[in-house]
C-alpha positions as CSV (number, residue, x, y, z in Angstrom):
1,X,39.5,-38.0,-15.4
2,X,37.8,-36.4,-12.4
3,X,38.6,-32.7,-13.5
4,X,37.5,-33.4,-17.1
5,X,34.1,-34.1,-15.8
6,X,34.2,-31.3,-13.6
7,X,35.4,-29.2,-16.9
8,X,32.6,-30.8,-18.6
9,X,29.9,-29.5,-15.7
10,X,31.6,-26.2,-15.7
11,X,31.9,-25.7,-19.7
12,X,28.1,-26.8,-19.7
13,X,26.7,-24.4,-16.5
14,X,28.5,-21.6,-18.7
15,X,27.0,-22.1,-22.3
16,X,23.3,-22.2,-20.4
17,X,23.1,-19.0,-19.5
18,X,19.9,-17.9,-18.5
19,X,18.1,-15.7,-20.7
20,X,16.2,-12.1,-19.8
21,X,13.7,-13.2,-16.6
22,X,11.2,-11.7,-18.7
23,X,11.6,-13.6,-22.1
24,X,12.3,-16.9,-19.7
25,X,9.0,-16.6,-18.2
26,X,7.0,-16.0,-21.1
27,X,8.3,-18.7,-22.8
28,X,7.4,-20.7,-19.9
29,X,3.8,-19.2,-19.0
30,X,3.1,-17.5,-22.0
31,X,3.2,-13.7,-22.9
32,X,-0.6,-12.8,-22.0
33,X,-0.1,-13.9,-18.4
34,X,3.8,-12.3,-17.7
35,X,2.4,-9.3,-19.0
36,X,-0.3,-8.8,-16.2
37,X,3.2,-9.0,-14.2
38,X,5.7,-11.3,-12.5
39,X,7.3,-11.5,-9.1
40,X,11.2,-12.9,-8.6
41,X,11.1,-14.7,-5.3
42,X,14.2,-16.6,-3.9
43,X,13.8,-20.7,-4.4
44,X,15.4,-20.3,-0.5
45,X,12.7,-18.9,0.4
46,X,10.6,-21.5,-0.1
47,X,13.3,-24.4,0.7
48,X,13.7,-22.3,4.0
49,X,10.0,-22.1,5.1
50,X,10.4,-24.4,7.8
51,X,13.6,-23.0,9.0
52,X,12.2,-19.5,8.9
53,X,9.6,-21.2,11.2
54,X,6.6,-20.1,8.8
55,X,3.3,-22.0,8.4
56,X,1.6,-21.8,4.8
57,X,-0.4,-18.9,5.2
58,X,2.4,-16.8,6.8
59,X,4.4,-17.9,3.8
60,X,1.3,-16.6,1.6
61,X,1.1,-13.1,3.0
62,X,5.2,-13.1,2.7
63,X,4.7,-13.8,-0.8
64,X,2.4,-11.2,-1.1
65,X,3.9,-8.7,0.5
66,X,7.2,-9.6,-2.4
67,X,4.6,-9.0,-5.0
68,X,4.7,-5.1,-4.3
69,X,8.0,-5.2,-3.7
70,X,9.2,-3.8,-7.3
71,X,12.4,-1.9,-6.2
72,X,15.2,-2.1,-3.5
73,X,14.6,1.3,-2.2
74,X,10.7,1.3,-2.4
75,X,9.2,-1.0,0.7
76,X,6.0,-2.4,-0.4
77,X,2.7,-0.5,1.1
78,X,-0.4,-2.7,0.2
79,X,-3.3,-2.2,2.2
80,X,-4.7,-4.4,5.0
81,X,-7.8,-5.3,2.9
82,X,-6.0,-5.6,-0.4
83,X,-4.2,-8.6,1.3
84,X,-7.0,-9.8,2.8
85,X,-9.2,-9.7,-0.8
86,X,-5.8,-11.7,-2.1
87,X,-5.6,-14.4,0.4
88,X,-9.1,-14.7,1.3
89,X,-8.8,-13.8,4.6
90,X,-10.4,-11.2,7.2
91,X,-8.9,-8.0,7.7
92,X,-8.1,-9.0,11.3
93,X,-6.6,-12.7,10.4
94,X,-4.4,-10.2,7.8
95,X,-2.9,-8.1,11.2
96,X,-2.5,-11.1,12.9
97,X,-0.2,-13.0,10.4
98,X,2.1,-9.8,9.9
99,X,2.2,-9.6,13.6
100,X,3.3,-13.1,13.4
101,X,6.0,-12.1,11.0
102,X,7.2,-9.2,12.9
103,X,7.4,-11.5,15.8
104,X,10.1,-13.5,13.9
105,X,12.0,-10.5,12.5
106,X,11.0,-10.9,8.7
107,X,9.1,-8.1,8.1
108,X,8.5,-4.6,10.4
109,X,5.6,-2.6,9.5
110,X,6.1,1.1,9.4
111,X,3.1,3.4,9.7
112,X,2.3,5.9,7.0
113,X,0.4,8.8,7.8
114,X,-1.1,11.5,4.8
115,X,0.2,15.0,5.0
116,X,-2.9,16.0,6.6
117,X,-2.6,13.4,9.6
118,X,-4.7,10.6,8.1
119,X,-3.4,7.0,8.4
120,X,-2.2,5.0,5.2
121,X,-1.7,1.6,4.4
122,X,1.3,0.5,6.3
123,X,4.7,0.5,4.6
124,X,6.5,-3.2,4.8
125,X,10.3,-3.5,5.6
126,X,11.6,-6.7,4.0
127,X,15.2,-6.4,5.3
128,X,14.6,-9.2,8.1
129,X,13.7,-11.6,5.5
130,X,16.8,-10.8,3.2
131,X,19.3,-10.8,6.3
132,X,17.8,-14.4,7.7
133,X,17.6,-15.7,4.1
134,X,21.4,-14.4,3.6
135,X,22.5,-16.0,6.8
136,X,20.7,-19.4,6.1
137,X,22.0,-19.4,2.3
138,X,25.9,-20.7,3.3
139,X,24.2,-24.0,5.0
140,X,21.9,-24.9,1.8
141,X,24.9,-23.9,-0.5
142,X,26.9,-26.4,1.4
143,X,24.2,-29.1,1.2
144,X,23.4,-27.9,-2.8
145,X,27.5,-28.6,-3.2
146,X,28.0,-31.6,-1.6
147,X,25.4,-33.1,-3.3
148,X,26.7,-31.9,-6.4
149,X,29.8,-33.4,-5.8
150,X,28.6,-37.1,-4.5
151,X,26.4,-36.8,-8.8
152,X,30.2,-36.7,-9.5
153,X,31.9,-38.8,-7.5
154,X,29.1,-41.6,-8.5
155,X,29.5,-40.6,-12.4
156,X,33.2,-41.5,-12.3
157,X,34.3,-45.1,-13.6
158,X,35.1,-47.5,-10.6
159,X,33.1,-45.9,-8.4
160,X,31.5,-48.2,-5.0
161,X,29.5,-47.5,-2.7
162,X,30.1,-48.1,0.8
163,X,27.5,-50.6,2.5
164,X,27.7,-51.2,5.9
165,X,24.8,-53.6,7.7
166,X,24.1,-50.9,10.4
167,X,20.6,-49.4,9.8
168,X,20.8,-45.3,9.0
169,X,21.4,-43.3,11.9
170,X,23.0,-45.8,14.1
171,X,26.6,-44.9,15.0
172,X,29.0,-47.8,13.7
């Protein structure tokens, strides 16, 4: 019985294949607004903000900085006051936050300079955010699969829970 349920979870993850990201989110927000653009951001991101030891607004300017983040190779460049215009925030409050970030090895900001010596908007590396989010994702894959596999053991026929009269988090 217990692998034709898991058969059954396996045959149905399978036939509900995602469809195109684009054509998804359409669907879901309507054409008009996917066509001003989308960004893909990680659900650990979010799950992880605490972990990743980010308060809201750091997470903002992280998600942000993702939305000029189009291709692998390409680190995103957005200017200081573009941010700032964004989040509603000063200039200065903008410096401080990716300061913050750099602090916590999620993003490093790499100076751009024009060919004839002017300064540019900085360049953003991402790749401290993708390693930490890599090496957090085993833990919440554990947690994601033992919880799927407590929905199973519940579903099956005969199945009790075990009651004890010690209040949670006291040792029995």
């Amino acid at each position: 019985m217990d692998a034709t349920i898991q058969q059954l979870d396996d045959a149905i993850e399978q036939t509900s294949s995602p469809k195109p990201t684009q054509k998804a989110s359409a669907e879901k927000w309507g054409q008009a607004v996917i066509e001003l653009g989308f960004c893909l951001i990680p659900s650990l991101l979010l799950r992880a903000q605490r972990r990743l030891n980010l308060n809201p607004t750091e997470l903002a300017v992280l998600l942000q900085l993702c939305d000029f983040w189009w291709d692998k190779e390409r680190k995103p460049y957005p200017s200081k006051e573009t941010l700032a215009q964004r989040l509603s925030l000063s200039e200065r409050q903008v410096q401080r936050y990716i300061a913050n970030l750099e602090k916590e090895g999620l993003v490093c900001r790499i100076e751009r300079r024009s060919v004839n010596g002017g300064k540019l908007s900085n360049t953003y590396d991402l790749s401290g955010l993708v390693k930490r989010l890599q090496a957090l994702e085993p833990e919440f894959r554990e947690v994601k699969e033992a919880n799927r596999a407590a929905r199973n053991a519940v579903a099956k026929r005969g199945y009790r829970s075990v009651k004890t009269d010690q209040p949670k988090g006291v040792p029995g």
